[in-house]
N, C-alpha and C positions, 0 to 999 in steps of 0.2 A: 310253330309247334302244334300239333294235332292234341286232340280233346279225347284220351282213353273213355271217358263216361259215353263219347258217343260214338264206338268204334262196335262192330258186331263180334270182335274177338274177343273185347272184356265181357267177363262173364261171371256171375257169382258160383263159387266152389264152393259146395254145403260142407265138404271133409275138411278146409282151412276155416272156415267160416269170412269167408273175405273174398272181396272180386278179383279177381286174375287173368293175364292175357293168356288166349288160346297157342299164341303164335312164342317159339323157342327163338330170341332173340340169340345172336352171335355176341361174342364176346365186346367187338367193337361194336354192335349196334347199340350193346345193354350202356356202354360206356357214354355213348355217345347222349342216349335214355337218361341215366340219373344223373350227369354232369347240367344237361342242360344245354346241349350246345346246339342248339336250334335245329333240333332234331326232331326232322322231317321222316312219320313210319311210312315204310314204300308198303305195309299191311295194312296201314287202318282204310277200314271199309264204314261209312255211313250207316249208324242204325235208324236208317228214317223208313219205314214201314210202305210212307204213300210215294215215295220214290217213284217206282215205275207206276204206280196208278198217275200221275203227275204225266210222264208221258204220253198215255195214251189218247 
């Protein structure tokens, strides 16, 4: 299961006042999301910053 805190898609939304993902999940995906069922985002992207400084 992927860590939304560390995805570049969650984002804080200052008009909800709470963080939100950028990405419109499908109906089965959102299902798949709050059931729990080892569900893997084919979206989440790593918010590590030194990422590609690491590669070079």
């Amino acid at each position: 299961m992927t860590n939304c805190d560390c995805c570049v898609n969650y984002v804080y939304d200052d008009e909800y006042d709470c963080y939100t993902c950028l990405v419109n999940l499908d109906e089965d995906e959102m299902r798949r999301f709050i059931t729990g069922d080892n569900y893997n985002c084919p979206y989440f992207r790593n918010d590590d910053e030194y990422e590609l400084a690491r590669k070079q």
